[in-house]
PDB file of the backbone (N, CA, C, O) and the ligand in Angstrom, with CONECT records:
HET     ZN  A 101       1
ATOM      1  N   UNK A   1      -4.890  21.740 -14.689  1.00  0.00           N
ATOM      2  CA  UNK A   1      -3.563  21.829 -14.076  1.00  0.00           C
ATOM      3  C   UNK A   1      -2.464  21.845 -15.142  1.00  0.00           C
ATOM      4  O   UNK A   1      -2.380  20.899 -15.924  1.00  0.00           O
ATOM      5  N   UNK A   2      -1.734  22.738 -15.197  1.00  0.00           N
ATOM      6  CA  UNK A   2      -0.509  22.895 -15.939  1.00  0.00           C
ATOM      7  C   UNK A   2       1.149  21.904 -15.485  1.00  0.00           C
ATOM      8  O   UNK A   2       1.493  21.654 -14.329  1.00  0.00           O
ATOM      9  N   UNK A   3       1.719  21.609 -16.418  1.00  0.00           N
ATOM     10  CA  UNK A   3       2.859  20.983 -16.138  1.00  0.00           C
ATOM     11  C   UNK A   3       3.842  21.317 -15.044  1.00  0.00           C
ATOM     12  O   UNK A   3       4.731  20.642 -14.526  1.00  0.00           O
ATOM     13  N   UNK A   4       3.542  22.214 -14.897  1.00  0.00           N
ATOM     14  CA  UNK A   4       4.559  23.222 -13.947  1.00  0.00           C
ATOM     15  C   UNK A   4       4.003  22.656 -12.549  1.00  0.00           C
ATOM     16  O   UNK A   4       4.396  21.955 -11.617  1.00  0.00           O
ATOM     17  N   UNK A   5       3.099  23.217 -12.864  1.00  0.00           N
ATOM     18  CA  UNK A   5       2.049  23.155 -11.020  1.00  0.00           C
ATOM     19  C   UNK A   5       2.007  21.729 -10.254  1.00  0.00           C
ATOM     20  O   UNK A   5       2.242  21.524  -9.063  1.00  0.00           O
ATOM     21  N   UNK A   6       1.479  20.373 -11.717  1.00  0.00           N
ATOM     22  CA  UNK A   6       2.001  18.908 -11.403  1.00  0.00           C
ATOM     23  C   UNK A   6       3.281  19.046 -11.049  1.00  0.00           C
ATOM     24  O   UNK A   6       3.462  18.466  -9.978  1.00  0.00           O
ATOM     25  N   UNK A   7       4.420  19.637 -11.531  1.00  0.00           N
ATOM     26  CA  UNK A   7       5.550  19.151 -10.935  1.00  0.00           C
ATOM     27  C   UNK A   7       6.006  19.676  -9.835  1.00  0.00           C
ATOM     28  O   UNK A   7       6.923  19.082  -9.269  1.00  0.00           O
ATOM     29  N   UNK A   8       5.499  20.873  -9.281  1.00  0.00           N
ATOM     30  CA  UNK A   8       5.714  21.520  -8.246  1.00  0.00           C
ATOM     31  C   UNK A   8       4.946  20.869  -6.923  1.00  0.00           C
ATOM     32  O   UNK A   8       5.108  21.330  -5.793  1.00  0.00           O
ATOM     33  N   UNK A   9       4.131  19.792  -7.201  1.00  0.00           N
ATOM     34  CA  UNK A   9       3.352  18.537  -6.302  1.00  0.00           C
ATOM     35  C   UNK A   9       4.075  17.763  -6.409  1.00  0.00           C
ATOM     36  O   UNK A   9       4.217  17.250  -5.298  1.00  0.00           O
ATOM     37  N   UNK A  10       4.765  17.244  -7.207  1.00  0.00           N
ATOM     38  CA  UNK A  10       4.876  15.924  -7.596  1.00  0.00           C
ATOM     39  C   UNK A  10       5.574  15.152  -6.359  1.00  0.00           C
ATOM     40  O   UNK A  10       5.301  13.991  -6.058  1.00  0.00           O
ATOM     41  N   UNK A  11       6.444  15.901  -5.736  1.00  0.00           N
ATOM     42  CA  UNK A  11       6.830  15.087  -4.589  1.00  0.00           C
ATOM     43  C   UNK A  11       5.883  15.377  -3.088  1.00  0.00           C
ATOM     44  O   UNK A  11       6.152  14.870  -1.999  1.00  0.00           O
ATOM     45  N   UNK A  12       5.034  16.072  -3.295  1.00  0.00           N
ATOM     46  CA  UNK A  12       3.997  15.650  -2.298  1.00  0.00           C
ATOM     47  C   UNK A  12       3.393  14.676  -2.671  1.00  0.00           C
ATOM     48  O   UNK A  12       2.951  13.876  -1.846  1.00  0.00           O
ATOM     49  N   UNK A  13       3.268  14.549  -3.672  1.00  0.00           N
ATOM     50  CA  UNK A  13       1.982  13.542  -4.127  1.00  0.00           C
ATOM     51  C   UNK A  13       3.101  12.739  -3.580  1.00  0.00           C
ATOM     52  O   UNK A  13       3.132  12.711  -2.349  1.00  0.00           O
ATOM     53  N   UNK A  14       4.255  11.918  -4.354  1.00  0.00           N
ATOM     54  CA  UNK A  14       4.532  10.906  -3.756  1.00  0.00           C
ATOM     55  C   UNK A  14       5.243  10.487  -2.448  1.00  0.00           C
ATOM     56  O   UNK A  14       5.822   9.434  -2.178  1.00  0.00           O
ATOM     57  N   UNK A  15       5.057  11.505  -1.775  1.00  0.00           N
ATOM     58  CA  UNK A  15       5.065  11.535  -0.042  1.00  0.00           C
ATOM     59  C   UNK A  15       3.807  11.115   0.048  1.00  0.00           C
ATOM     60  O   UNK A  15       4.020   9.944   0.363  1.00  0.00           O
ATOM     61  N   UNK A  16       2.502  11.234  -0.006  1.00  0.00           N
ATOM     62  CA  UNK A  16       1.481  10.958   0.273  1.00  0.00           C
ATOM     63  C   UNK A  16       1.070  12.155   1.107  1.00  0.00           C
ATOM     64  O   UNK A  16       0.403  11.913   2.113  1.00  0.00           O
ATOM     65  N   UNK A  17       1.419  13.591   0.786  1.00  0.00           N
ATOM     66  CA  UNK A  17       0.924  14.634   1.547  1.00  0.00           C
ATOM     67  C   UNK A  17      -0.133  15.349   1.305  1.00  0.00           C
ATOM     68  O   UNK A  17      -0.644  16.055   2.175  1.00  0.00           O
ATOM     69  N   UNK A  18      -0.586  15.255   0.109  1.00  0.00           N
ATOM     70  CA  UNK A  18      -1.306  15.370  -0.732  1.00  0.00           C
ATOM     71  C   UNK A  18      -3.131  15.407  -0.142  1.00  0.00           C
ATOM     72  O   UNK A  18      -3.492  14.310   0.286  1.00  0.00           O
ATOM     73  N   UNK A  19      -4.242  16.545  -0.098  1.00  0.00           N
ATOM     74  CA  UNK A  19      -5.356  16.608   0.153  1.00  0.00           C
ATOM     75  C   UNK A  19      -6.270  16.230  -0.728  1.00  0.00           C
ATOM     76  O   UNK A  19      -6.316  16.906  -1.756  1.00  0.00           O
ATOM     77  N   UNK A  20      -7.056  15.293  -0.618  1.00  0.00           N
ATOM     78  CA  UNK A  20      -7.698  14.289  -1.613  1.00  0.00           C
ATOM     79  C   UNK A  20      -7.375  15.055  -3.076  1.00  0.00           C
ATOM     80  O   UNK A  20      -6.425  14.841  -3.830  1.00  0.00           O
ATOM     81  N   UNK A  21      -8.766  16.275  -3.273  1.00  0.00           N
ATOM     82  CA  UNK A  21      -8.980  16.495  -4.183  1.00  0.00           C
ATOM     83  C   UNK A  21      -7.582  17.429  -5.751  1.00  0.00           C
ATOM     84  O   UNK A  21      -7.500  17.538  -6.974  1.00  0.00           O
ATOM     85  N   UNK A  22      -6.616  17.941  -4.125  1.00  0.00           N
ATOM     86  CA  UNK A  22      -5.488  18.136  -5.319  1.00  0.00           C
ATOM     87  C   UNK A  22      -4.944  16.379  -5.979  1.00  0.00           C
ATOM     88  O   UNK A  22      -4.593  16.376  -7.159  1.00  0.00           O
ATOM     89  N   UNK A  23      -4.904  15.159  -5.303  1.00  0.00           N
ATOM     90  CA  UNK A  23      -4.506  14.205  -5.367  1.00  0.00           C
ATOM     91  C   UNK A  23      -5.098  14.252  -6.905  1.00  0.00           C
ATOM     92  O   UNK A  23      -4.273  14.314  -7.817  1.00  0.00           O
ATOM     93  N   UNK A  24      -6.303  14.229  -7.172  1.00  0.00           N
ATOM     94  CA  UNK A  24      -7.737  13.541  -8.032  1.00  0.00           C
ATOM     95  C   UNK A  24      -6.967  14.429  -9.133  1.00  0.00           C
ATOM     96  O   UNK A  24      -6.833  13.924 -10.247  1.00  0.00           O
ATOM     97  N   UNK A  25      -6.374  15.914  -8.864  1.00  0.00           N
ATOM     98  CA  UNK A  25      -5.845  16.578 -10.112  1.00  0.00           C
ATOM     99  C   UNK A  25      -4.797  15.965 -10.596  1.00  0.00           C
ATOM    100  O   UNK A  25      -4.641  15.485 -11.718  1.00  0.00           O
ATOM    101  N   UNK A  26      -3.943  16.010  -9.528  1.00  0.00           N
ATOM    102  CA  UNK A  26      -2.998  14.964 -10.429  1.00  0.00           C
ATOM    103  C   UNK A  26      -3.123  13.946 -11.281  1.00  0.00           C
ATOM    104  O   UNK A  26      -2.837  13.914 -12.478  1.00  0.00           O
ATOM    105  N   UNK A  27      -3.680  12.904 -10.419  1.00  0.00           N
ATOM    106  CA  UNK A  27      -4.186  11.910 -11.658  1.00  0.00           C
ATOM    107  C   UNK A  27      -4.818  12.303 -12.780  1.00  0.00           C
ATOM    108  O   UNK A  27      -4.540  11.931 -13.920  1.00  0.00           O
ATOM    109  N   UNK A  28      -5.620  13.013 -12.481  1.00  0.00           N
ATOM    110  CA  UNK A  28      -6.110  13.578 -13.965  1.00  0.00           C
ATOM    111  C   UNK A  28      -5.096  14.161 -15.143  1.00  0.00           C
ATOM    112  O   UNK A  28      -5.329  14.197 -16.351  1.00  0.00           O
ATOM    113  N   UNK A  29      -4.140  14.518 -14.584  1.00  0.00           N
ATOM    114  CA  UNK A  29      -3.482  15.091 -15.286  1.00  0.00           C
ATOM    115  C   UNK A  29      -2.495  14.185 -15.930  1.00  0.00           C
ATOM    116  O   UNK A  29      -2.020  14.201 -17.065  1.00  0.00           O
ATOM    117  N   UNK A  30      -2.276  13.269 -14.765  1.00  0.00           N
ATOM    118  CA  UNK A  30      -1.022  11.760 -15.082  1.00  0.00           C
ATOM    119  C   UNK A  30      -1.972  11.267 -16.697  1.00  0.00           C
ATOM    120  O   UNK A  30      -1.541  11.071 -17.833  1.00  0.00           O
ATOM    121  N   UNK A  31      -3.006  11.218 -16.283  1.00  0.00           N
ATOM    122  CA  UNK A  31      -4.180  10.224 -16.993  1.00  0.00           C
ATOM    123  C   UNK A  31      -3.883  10.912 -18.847  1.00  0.00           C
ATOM    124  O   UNK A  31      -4.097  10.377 -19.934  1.00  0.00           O
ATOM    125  N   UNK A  32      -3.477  11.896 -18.586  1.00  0.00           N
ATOM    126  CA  UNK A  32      -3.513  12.456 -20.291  1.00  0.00           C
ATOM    127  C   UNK A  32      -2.467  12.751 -20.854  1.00  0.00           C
ATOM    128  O   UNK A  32      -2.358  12.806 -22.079  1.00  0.00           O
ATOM    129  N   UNK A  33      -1.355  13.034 -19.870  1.00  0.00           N
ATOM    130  CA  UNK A  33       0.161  13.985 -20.079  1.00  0.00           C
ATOM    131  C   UNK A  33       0.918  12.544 -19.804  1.00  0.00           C
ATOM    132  O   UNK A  33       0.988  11.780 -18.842  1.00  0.00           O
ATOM    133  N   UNK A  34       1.482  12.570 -21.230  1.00  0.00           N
ATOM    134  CA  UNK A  34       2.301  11.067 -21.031  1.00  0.00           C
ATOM    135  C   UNK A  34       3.743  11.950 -20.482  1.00  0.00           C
ATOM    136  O   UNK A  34       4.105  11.160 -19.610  1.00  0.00           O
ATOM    137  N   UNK A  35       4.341  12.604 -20.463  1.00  0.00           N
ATOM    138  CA  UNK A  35       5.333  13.543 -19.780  1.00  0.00           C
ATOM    139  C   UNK A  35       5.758  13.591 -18.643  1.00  0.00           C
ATOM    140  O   UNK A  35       6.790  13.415 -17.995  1.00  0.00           O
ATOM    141  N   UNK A  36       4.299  13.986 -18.497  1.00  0.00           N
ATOM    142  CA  UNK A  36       4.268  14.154 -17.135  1.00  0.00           C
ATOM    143  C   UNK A  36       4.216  12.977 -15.718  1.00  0.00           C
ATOM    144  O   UNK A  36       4.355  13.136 -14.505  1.00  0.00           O
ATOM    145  N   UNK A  37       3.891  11.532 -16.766  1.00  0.00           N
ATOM    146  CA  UNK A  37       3.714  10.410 -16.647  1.00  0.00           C
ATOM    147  C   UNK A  37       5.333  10.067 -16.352  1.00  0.00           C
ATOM    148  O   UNK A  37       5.814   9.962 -15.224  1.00  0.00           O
ATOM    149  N   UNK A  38       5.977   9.934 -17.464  1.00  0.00           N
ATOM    150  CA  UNK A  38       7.257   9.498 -17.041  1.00  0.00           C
ATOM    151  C   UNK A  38       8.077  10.101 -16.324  1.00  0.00           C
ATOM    152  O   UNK A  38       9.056   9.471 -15.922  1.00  0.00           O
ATOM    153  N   UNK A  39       7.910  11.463 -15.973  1.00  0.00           N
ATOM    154  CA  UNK A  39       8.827  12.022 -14.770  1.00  0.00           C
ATOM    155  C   UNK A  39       8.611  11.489 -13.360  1.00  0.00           C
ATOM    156  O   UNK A  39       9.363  11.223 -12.422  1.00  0.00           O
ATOM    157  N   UNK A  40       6.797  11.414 -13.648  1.00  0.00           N
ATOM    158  CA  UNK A  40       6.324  10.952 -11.897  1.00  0.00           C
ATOM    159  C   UNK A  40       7.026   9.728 -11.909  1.00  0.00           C
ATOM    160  O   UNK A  40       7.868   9.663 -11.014  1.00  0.00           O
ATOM    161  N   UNK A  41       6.940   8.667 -12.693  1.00  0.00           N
ATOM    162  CA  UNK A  41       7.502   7.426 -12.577  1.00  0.00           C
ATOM    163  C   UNK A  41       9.099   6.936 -12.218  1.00  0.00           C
ATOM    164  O   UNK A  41       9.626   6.076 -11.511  1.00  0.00           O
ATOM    165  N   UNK A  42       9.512   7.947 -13.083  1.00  0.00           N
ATOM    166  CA  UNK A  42      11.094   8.165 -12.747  1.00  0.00           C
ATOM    167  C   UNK A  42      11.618   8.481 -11.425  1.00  0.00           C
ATOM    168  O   UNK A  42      12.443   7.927 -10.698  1.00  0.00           O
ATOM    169  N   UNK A  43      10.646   9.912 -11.282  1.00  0.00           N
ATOM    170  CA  UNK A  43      11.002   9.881 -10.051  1.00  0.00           C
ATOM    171  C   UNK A  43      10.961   9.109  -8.863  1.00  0.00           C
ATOM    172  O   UNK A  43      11.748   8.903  -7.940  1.00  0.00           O
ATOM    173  N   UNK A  44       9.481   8.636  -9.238  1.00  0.00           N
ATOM    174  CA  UNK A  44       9.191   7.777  -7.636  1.00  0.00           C
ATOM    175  C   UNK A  44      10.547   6.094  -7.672  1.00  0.00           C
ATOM    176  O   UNK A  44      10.996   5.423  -6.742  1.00  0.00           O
ATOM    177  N   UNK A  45      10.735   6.017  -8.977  1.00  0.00           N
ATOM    178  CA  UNK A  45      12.203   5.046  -8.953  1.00  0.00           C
ATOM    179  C   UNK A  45      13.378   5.415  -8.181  1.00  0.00           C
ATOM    180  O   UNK A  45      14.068   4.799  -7.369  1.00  0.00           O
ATOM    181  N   UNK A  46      13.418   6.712  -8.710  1.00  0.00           N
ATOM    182  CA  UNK A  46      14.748   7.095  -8.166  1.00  0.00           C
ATOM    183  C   UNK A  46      14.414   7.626  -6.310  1.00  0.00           C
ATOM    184  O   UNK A  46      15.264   7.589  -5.420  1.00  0.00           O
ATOM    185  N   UNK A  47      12.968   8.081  -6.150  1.00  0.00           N
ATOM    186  CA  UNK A  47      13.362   8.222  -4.233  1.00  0.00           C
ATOM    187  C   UNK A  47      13.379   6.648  -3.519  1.00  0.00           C
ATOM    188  O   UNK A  47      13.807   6.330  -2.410  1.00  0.00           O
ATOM    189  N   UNK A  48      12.759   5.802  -4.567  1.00  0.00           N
ATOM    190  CA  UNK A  48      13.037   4.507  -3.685  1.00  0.00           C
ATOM    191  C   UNK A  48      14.545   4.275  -4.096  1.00  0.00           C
ATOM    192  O   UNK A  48      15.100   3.948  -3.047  1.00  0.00           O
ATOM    193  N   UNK A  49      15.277   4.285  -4.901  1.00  0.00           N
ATOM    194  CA  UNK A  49      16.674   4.121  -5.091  1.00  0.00           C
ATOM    195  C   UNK A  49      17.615   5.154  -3.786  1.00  0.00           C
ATOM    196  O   UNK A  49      18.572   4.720  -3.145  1.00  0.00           O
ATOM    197  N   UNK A  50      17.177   6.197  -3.688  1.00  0.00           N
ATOM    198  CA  UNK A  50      17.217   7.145  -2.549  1.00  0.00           C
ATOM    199  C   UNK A  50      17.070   6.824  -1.598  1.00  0.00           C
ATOM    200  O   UNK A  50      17.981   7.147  -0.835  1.00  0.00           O
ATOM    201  N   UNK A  51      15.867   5.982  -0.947  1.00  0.00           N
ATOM    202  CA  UNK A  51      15.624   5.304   0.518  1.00  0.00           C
ATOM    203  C   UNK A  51      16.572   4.336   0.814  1.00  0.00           C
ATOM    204  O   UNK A  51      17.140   4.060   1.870  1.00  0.00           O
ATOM    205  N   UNK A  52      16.676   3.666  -0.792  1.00  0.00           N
ATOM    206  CA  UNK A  52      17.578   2.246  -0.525  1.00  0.00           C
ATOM    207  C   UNK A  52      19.153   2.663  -0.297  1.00  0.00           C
ATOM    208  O   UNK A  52      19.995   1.954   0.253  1.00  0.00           O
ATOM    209  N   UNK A  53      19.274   3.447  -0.625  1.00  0.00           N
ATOM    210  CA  UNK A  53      20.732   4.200  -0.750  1.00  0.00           C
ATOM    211  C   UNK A  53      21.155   4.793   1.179  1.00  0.00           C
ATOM    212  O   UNK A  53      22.257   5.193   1.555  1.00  0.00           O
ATOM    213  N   UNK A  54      20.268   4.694   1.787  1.00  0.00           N
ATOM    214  CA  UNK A  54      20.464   5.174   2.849  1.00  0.00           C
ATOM    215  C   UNK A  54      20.907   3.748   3.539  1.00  0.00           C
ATOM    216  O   UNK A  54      21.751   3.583   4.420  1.00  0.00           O
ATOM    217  N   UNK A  55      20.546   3.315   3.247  1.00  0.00           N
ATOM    218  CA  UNK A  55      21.005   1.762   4.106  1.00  0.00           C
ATOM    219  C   UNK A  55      22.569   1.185   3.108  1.00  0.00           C
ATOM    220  O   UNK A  55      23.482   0.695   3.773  1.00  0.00           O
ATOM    221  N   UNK A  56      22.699   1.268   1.956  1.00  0.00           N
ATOM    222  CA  UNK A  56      23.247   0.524   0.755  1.00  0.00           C
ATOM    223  C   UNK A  56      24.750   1.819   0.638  1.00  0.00           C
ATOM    224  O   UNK A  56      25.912   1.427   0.743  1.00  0.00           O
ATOM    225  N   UNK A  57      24.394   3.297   0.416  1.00  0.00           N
ATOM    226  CA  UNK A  57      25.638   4.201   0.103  1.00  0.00           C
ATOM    227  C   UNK A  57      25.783   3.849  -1.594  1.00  0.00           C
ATOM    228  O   UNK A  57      26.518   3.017  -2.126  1.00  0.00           O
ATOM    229  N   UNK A  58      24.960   4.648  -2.126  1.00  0.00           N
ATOM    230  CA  UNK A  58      24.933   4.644  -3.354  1.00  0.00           C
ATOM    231  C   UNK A  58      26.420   5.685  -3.277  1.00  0.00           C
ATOM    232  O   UNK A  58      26.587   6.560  -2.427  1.00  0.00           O
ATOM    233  N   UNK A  59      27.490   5.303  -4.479  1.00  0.00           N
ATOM    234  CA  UNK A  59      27.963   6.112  -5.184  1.00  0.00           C
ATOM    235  C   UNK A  59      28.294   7.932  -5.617  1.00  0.00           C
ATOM    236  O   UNK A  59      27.918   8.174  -6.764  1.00  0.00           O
ATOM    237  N   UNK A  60      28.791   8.915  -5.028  1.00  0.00           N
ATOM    238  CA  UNK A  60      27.971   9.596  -5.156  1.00  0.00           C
ATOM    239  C   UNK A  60      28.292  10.023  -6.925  1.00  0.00           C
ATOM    240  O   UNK A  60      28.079  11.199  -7.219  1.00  0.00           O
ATOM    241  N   UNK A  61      28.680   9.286  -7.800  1.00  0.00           N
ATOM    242  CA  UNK A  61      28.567   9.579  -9.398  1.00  0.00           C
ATOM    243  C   UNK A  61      27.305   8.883  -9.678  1.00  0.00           C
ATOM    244  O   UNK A  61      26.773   9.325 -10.697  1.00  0.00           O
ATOM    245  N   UNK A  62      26.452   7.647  -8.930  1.00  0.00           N
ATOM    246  CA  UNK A  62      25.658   7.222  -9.647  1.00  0.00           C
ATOM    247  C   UNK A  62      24.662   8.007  -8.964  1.00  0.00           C
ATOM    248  O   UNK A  62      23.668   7.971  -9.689  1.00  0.00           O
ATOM    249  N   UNK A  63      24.327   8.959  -7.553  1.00  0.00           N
ATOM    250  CA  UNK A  63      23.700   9.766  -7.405  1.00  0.00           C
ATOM    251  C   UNK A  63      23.510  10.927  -8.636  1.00  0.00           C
ATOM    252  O   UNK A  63      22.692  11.166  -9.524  1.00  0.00           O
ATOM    253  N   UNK A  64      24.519  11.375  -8.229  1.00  0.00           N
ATOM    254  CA  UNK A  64      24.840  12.703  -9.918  1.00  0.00           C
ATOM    255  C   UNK A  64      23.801  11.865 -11.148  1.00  0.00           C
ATOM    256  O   UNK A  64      22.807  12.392 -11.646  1.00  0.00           O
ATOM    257  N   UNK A  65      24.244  10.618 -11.444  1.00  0.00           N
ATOM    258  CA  UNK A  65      23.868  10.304 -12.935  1.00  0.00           C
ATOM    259  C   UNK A  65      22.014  10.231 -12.637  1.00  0.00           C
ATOM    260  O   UNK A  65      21.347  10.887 -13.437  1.00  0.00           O
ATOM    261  N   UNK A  66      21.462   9.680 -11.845  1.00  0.00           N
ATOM    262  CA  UNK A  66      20.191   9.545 -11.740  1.00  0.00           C
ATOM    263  C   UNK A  66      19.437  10.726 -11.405  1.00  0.00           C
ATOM    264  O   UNK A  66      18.222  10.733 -11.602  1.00  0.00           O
ATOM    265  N   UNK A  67      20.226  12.057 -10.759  1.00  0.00           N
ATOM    266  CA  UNK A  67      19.593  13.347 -10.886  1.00  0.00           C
ATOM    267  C   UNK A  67      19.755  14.029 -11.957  1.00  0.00           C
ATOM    268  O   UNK A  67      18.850  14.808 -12.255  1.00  0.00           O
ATOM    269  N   UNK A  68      21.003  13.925 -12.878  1.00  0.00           N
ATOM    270  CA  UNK A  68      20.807  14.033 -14.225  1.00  0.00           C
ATOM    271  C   UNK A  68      19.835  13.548 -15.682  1.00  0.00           C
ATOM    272  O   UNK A  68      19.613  13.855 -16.853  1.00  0.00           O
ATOM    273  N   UNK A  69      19.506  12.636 -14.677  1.00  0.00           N
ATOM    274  CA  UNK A  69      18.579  11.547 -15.987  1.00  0.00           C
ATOM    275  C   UNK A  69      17.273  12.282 -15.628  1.00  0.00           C
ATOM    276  O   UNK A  69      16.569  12.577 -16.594  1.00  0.00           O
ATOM    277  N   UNK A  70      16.770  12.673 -14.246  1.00  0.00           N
ATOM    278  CA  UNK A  70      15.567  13.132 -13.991  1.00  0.00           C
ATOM    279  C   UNK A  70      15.535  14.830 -14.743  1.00  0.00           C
ATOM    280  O   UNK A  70      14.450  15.160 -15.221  1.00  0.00           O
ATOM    281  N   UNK A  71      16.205  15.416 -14.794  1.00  0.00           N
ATOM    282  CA  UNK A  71      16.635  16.494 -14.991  1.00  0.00           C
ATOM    283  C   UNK A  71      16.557  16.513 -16.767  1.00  0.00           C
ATOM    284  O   UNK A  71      16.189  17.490 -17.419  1.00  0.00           O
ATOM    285  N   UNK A  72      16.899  15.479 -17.217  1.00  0.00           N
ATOM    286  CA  UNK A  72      17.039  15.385 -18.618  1.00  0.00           C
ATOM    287  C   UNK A  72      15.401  15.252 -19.079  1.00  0.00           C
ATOM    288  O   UNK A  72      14.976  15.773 -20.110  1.00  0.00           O
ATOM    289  N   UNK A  73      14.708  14.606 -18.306  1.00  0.00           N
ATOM    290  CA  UNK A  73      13.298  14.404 -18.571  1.00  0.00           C
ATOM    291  C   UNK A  73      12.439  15.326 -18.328  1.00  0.00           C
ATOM    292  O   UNK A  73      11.273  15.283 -18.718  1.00  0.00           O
ATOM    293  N   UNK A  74      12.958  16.271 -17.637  1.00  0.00           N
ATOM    294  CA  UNK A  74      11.970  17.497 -17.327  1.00  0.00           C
ATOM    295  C   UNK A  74      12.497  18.302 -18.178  1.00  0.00           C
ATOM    296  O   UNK A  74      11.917  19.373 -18.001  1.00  0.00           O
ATOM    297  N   UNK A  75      13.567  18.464 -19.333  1.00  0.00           N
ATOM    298  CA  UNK A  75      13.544  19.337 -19.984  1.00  0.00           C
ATOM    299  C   UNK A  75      13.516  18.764 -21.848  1.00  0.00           C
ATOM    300  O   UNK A  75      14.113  19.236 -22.815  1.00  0.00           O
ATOM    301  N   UNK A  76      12.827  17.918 -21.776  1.00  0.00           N
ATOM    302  CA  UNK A  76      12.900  17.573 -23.102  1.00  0.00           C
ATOM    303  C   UNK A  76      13.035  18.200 -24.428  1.00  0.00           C
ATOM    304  O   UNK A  76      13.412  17.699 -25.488  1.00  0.00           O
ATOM    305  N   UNK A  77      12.694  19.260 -24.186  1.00  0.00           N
ATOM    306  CA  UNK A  77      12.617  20.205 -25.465  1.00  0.00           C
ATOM    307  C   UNK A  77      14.217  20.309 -25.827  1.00  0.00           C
ATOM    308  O   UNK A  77      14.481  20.596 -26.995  1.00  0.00           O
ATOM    309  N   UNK A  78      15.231  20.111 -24.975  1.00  0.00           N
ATOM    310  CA  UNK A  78      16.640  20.602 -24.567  1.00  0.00           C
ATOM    311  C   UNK A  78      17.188  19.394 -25.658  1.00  0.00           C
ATOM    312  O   UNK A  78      18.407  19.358 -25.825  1.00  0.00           O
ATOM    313  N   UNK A  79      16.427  18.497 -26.335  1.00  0.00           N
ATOM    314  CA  UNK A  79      16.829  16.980 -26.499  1.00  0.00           C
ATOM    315  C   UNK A  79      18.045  16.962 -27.412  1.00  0.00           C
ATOM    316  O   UNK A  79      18.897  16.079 -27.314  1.00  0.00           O
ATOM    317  N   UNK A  80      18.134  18.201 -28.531  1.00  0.00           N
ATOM    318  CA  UNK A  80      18.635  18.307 -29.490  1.00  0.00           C
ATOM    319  C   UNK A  80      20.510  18.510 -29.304  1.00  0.00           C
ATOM    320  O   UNK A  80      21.166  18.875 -28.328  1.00  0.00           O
ATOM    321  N   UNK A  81      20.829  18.200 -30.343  1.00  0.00           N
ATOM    322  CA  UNK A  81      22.644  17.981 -30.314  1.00  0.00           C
ATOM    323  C   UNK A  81      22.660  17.024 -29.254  1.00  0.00           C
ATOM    324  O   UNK A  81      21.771  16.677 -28.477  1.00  0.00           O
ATOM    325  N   UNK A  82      24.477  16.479 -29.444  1.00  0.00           N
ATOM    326  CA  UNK A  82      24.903  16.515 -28.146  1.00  0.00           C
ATOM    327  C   UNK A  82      25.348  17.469 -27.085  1.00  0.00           C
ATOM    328  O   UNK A  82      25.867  18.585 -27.074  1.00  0.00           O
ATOM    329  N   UNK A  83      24.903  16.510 -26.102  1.00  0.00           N
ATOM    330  CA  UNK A  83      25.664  17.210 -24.712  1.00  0.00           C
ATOM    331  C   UNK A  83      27.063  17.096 -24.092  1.00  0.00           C
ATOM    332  O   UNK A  83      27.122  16.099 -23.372  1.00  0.00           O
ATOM    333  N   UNK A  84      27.816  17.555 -24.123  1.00  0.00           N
ATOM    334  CA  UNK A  84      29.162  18.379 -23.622  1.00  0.00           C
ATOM    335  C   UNK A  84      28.674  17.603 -22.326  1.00  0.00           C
ATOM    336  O   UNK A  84      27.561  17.961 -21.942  1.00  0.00           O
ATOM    337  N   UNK A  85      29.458  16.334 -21.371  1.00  0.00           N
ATOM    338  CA  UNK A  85      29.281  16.441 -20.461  1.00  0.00           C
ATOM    339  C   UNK A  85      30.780  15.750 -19.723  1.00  0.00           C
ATOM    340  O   UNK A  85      30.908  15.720 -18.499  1.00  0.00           O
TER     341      UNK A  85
HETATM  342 ZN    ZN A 101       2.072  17.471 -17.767  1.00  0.00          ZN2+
END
């Protein structure tokens, strides 16, 4: 499984929509791709920050900032200079 394809699951997987054996790829893939590791993790932070936000009314700048931070992690290669923001 390629990086792309994990991330194009990644929020099934953590919906739990997921059919066993694509599940088993993922992990396999979590299991070696430290990358790919911290996006799943990030993310699944930020949809529970998301669930909690439905009851709570998150901010919508600290929305912006936590889809930016996820966004920053899926493009790491981008890491270099600063960012103009
Ligand atoms: Zn990966």
């Amino acid at each position: 499984m390629k990086c792309s394809e994990f991330l194009n699951e990644l929020t099934n997987y953590l919906d739990g929509m997921l059919d066993e054996s694509t599940k088993v790829e993922l992990e396999n893939h979590l299991s070696w791709c430290h990358n790919c590791y911290v996006v799943c993790d990030t993310t699944k932070k930020t949809i529970e920050i998301y669930r909690d936000s439905q009851l709570y009314e998150l901010p919508d700048d600290l929305r912006t900032r936590l889809r930016s931070a996820i966004m920053k992690k899926c493009q790491q290669h981008k890491k270099h200079g600063p960012q103009s923001v």
